[in-house]
N, CA and C atoms as an extended XYZ file, in Angstrom:
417
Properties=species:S:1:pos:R:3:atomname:S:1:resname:S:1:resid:I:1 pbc="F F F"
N        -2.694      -17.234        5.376 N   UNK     1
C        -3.013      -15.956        4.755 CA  UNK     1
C        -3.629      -15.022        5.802 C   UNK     1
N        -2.798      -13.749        5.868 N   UNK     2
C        -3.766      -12.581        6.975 CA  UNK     2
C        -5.401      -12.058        6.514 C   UNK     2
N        -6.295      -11.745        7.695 N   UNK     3
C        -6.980      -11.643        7.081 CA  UNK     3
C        -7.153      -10.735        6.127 C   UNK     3
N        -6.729       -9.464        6.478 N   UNK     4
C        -6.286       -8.556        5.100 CA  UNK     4
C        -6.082       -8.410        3.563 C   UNK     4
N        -5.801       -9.639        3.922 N   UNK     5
C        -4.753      -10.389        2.645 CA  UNK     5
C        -6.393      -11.019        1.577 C   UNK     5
N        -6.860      -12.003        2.962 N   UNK     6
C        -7.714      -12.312        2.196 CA  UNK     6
C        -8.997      -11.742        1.579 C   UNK     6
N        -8.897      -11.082        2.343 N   UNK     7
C       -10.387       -9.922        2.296 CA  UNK     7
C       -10.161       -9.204        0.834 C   UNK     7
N        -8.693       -8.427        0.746 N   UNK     8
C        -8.530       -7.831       -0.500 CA  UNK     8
C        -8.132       -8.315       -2.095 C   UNK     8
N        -7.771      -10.467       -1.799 N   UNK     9
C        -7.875      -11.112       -2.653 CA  UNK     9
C        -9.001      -11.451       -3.179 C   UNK     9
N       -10.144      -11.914       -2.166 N   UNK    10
C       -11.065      -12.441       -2.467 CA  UNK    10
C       -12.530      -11.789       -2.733 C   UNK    10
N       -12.221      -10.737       -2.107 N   UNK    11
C       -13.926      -10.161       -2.383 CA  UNK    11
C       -13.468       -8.529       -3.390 C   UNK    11
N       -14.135       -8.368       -4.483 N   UNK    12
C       -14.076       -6.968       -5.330 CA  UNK    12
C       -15.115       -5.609       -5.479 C   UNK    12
N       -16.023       -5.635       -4.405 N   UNK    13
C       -17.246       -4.958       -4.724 CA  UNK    13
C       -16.705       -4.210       -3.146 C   UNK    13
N       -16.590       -3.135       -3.238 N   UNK    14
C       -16.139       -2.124       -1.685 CA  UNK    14
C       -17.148       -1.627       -1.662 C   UNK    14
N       -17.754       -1.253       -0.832 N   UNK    15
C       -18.967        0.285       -0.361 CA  UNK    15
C       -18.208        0.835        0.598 C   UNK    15
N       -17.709        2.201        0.322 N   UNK    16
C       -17.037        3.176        0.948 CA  UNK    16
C       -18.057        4.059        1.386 C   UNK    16
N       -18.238        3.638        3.060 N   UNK    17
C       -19.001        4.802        3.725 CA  UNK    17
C       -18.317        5.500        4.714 C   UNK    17
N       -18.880        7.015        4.050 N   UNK    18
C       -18.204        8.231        4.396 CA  UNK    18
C       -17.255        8.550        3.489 C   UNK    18
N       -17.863        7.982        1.566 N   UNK    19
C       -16.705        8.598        0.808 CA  UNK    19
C       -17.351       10.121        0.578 C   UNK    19
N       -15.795       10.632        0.098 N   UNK    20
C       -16.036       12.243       -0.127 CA  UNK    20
C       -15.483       12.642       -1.265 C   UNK    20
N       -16.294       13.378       -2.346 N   UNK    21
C       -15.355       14.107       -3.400 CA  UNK    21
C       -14.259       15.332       -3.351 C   UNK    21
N       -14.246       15.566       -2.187 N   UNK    22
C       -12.782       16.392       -1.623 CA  UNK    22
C       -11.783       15.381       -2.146 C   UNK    22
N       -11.063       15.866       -2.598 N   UNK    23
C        -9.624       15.511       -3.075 CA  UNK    23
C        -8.905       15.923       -1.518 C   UNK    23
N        -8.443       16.003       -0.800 N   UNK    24
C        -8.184       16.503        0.508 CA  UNK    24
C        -8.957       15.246        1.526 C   UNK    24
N        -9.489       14.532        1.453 N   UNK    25
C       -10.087       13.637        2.787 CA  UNK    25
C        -9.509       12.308        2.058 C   UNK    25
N        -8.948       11.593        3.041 N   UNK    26
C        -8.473       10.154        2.955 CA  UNK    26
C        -9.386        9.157        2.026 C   UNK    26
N       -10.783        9.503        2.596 N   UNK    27
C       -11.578        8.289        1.625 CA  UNK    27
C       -11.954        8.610        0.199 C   UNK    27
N       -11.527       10.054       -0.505 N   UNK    28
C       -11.168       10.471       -1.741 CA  UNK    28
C       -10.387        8.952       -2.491 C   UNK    28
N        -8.824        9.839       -1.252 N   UNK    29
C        -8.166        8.932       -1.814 CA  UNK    29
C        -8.209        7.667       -2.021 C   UNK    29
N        -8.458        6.793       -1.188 N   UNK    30
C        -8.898        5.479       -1.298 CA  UNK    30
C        -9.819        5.000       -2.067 C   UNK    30
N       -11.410        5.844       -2.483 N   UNK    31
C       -12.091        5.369       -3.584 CA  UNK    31
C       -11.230        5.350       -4.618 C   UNK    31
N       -10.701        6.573       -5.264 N   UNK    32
C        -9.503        6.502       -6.358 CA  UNK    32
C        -8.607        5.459       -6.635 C   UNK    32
N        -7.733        4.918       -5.501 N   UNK    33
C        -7.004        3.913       -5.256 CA  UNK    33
C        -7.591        2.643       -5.679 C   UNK    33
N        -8.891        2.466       -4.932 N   UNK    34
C        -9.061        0.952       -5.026 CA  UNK    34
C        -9.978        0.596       -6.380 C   UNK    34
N       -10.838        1.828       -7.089 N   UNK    35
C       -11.417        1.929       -8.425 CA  UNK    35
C       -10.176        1.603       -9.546 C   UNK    35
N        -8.953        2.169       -9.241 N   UNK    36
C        -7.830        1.906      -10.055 CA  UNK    36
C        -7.391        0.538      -10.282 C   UNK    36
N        -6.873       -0.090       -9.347 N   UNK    37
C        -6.975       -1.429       -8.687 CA  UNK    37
C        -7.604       -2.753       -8.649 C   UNK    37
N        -9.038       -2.755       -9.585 N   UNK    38
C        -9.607       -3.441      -10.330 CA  UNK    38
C       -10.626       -3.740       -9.093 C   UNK    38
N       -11.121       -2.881       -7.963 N   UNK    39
C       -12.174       -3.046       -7.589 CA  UNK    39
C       -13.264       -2.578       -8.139 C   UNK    39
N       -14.650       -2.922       -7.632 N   UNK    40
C       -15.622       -2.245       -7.964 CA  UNK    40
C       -16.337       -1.417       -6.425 C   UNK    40
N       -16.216       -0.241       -7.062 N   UNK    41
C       -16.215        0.897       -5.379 CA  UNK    41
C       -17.731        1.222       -5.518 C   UNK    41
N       -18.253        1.460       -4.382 N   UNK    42
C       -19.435        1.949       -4.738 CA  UNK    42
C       -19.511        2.995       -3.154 C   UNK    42
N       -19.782        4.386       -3.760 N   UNK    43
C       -19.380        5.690       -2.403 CA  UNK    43
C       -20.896        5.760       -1.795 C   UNK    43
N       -20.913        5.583       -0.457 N   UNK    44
C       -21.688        5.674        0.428 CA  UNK    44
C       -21.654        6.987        1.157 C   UNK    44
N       -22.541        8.008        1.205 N   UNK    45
C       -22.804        9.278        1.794 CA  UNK    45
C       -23.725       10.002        1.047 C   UNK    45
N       -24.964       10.314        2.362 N   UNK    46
C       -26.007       11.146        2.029 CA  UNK    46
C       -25.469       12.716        1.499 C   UNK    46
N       -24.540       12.708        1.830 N   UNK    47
C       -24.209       14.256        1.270 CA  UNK    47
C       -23.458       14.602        0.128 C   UNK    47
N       -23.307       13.442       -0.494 N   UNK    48
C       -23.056       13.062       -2.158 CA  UNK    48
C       -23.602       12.686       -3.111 C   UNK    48
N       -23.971       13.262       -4.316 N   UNK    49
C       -24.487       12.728       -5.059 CA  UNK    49
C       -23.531       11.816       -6.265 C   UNK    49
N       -21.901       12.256       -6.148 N   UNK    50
C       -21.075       10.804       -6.852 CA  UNK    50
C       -20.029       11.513       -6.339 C   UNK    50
N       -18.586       10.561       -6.286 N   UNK    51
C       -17.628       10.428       -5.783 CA  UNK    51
C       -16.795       10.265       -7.122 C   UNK    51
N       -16.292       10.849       -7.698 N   UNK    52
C       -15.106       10.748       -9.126 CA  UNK    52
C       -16.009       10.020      -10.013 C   UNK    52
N       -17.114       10.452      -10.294 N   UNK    53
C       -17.989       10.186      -11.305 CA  UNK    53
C       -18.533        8.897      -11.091 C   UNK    53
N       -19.176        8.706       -9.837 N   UNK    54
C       -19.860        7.391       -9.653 CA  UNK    54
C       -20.598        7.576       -8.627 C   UNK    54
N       -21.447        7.190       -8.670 N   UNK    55
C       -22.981        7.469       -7.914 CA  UNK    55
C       -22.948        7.246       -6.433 C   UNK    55
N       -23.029        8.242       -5.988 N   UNK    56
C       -22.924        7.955       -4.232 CA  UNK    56
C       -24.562        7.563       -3.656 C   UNK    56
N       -24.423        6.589       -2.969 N   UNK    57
C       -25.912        6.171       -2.155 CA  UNK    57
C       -25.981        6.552       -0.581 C   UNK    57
N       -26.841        7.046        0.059 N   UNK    58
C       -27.455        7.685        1.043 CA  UNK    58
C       -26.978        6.299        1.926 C   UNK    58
N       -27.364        5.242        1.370 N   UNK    59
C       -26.976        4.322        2.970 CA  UNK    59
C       -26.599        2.981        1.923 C   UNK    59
N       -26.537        1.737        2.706 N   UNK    60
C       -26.121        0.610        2.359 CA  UNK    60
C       -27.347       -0.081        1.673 C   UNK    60
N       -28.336       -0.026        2.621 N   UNK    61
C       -29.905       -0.585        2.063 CA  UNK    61
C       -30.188       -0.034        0.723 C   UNK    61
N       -29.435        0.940        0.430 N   UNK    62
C       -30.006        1.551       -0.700 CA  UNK    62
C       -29.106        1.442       -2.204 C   UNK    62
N       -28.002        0.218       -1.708 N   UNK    63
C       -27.484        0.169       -3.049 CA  UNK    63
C       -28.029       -1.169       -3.625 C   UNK    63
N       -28.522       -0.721       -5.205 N   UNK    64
C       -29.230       -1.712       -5.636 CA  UNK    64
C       -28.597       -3.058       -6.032 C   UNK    64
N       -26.900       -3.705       -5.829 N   UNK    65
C       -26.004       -4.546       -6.083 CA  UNK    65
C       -25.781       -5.497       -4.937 C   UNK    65
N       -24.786       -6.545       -5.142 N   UNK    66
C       -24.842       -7.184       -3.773 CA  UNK    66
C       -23.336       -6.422       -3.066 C   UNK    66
N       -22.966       -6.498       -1.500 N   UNK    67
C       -21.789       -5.459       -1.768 CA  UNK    67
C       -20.820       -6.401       -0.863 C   UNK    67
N       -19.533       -6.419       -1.050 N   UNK    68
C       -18.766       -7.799       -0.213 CA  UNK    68
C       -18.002       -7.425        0.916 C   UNK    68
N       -17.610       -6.002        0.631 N   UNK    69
C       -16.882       -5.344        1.769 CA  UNK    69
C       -17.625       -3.735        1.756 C   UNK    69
N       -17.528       -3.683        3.295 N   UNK    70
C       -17.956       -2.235        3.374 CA  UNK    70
C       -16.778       -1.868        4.408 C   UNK    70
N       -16.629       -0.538        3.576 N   UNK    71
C       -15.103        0.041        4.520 CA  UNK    71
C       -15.389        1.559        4.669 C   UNK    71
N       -15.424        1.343        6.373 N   UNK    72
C       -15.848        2.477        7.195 CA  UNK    72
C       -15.188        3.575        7.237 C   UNK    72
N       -15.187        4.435        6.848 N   UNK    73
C       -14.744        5.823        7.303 CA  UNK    73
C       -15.700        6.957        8.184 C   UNK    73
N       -15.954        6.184        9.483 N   UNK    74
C       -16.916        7.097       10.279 CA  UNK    74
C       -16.364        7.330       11.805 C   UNK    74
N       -16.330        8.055       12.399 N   UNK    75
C       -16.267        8.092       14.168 CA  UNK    75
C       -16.518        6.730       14.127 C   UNK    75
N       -15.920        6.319       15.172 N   UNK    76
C       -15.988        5.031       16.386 CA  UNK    76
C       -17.240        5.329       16.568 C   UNK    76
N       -18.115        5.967       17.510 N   UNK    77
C       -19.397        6.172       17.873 CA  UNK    77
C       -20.366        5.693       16.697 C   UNK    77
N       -20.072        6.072       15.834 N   UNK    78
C       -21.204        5.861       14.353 CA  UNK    78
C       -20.732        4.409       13.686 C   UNK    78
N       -20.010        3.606       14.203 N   UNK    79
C       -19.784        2.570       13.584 CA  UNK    79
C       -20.896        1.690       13.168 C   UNK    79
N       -21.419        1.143       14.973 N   UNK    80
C       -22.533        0.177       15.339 CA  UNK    80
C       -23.489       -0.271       13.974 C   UNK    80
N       -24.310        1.358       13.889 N   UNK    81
C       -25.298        1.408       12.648 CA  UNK    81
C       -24.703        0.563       11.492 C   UNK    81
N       -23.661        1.822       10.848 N   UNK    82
C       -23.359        0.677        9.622 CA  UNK    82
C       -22.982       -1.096        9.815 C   UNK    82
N       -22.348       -1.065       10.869 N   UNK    83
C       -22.505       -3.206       11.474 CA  UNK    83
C       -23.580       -3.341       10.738 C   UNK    83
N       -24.955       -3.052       11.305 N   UNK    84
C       -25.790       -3.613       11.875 CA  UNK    84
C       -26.371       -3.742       10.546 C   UNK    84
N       -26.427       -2.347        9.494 N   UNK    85
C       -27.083       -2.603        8.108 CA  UNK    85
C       -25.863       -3.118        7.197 C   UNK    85
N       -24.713       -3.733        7.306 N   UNK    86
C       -23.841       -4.147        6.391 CA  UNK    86
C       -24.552       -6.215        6.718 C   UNK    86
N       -24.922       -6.355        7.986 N   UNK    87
C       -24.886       -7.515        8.220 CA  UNK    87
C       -26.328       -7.268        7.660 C   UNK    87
N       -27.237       -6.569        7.192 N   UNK    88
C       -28.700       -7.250        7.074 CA  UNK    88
C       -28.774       -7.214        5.464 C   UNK    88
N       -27.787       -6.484        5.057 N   UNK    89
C       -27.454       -6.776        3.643 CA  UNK    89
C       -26.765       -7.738        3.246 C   UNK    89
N       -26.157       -8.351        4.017 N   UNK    90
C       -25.385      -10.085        3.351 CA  UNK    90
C       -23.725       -9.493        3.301 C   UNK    90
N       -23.342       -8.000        3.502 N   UNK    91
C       -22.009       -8.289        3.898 CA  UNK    91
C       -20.882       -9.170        4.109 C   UNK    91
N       -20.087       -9.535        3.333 N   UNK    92
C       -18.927      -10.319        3.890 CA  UNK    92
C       -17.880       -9.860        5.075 C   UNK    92
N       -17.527       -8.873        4.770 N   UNK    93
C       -16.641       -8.139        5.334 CA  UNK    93
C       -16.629       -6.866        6.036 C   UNK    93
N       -16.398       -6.374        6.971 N   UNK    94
C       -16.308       -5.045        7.416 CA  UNK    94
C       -14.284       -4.463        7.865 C   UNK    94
N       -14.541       -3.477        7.325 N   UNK    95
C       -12.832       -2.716        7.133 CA  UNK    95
C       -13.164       -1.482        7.943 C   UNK    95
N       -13.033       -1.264        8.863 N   UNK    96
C       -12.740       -0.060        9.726 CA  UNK    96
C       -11.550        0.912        9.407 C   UNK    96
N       -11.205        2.024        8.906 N   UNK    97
C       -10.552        2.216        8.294 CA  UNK    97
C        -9.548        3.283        9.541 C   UNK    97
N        -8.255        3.043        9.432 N   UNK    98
C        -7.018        3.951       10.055 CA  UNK    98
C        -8.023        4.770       11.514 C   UNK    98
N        -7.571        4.607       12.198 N   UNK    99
C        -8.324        5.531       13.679 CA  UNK    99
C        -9.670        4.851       13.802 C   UNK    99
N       -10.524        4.435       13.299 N   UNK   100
C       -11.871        3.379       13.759 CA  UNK   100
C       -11.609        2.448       14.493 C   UNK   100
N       -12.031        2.413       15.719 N   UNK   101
C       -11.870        1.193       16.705 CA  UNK   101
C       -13.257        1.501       17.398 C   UNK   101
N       -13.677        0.150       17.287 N   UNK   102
C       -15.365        0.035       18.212 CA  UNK   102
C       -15.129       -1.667       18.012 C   UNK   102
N       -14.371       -1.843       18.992 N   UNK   103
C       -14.651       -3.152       19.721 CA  UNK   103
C       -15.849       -4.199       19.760 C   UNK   103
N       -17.055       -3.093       19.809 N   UNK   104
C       -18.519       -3.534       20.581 CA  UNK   104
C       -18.987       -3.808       18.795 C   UNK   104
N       -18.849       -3.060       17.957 N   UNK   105
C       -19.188       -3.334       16.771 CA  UNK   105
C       -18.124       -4.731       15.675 C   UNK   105
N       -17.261       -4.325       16.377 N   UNK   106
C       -15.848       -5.719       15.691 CA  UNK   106
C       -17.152       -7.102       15.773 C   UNK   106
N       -17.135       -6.728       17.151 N   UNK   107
C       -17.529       -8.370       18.103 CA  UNK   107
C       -18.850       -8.468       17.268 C   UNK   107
N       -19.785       -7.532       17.023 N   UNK   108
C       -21.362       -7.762       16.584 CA  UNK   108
C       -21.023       -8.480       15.032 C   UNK   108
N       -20.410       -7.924       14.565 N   UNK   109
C       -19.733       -8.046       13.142 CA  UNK   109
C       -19.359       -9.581       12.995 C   UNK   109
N       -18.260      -10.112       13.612 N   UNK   110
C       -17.698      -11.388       14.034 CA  UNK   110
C       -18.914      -12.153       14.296 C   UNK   110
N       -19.691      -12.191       15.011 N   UNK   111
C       -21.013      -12.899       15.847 CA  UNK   111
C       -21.317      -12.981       14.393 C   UNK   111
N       -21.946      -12.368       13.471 N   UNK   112
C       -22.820      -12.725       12.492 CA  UNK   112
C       -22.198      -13.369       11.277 C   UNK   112
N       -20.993      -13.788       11.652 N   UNK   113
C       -20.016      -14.361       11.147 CA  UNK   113
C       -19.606      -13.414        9.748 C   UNK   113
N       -18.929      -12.126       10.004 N   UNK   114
C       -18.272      -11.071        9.074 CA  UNK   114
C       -17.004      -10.854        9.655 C   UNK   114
N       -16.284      -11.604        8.295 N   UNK   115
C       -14.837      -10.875        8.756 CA  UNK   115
C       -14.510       -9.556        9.282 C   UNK   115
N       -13.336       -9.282        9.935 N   UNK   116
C       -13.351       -7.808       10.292 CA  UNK   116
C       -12.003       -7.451       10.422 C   UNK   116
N       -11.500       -6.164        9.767 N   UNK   117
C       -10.414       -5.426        9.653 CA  UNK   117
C       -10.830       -3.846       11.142 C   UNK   117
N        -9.871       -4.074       11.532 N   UNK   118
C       -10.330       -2.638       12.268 CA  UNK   118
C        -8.407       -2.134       12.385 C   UNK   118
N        -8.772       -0.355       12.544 N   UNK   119
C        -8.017        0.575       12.523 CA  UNK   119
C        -6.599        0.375       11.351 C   UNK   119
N        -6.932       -0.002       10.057 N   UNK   120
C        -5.767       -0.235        9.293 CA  UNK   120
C        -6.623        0.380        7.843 C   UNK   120
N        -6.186        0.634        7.398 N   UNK   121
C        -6.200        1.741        5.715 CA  UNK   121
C        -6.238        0.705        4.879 C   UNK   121
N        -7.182        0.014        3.826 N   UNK   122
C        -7.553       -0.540        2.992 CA  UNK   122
C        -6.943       -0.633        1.540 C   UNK   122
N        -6.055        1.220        1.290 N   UNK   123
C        -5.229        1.529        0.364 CA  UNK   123
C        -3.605        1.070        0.799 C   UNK   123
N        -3.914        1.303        2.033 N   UNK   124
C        -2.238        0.956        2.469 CA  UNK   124
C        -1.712       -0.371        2.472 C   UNK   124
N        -2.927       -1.031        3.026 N   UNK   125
C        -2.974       -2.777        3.296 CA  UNK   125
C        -2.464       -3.301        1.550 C   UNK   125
N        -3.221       -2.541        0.657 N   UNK   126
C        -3.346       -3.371       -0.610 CA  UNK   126
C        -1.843       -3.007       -1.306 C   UNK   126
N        -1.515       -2.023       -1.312 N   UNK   127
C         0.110       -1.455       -1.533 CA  UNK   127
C         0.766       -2.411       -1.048 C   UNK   127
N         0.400       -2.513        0.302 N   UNK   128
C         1.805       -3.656        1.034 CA  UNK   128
C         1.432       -4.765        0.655 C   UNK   128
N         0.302       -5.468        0.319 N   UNK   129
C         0.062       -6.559       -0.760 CA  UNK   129
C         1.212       -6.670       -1.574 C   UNK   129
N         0.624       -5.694       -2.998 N   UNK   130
C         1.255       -5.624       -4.108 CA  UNK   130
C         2.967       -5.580       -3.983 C   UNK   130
N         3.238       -4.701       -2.702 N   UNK   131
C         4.812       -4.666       -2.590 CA  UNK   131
C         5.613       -5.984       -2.364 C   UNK   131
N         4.856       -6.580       -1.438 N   UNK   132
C         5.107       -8.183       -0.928 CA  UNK   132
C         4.844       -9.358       -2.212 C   UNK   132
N         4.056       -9.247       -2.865 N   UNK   133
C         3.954      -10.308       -4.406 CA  UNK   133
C         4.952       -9.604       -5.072 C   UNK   133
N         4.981       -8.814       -5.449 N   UNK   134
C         6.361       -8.240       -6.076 CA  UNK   134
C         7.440       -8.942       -5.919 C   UNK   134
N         7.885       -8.758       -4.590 N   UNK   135
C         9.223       -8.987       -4.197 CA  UNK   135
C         9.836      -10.576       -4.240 C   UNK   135
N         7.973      -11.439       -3.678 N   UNK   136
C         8.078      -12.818       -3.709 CA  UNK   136
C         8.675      -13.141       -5.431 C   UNK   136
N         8.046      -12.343       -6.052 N   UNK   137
C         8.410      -12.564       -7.984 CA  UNK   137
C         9.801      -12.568       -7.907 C   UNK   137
N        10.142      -12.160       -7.424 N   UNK   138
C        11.895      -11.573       -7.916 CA  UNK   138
C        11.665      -10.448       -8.538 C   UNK   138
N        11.246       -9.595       -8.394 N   UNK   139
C        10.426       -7.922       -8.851 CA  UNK   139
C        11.646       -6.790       -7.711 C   UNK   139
């Protein structure tokens, strides 16, 4: 199983940091997507107060749930931070989302033993899921 695969079978609780209620920015779309989808999303950004009617939190420390994947939508440069507070929260997973590549943060991530997705779309990955079980059906 890729890790992809497993990340989006096995864990259901996302924290999307750097979601935005612009209908127009990618991580719109993707909260939408993966709330549809039978995750449970929870939108990360100080400059939100909710994301399609659900409560956006200022940082990771500050969501009061446990969270299994956190999927980045930030500059490469701004990655590190969120690593560093996804791993002191019990994180399973980190998803770097389409154009995110920080190597130096993959590796910190990995070390604390957290799976890691880097530069691939979380909505796209799960589509090509669903397209691939499909097809295995005879669909």
């Amino acid at each position: 199983m890729k890790l992809e695969e497993k990340i989006l079978t096995e864990y259901h609780t996302v924290a999307i940091v750097g979601a935005s209620s612009d209908p127009q920015r990618p991580s719109f779309r993707v909260v939408r997507y993966l709330s549809k989808h039978g995750y449970h999303v929870i939108p990360v950004n100080p400059n939100e107060r909710e994301v399609l009617g659900m409560t956006s939190y200022p940082s990771l420390s500050s969501i009061p749930e446990k969270v299994e994947v956190v999927d980045i939508f930030r500059k490469p440069e701004a990655v590190m931070p969120v690593v560093e507070e996804a791993i002191k929260i019990g994180a399973k997973a980190i998803w770097m989302q389409e154009g995110v590549i920080n190597e130096e943060a993959a590796a910190r991530a990995r070390e604390a033993g957290l799976l890691v997705v880097m530069d691939k779309c979380m909505r796209k990955q799960h589509i090509s899921l669903m397209r691939r079980r499909k097809k295995a059906k005879g669909g």
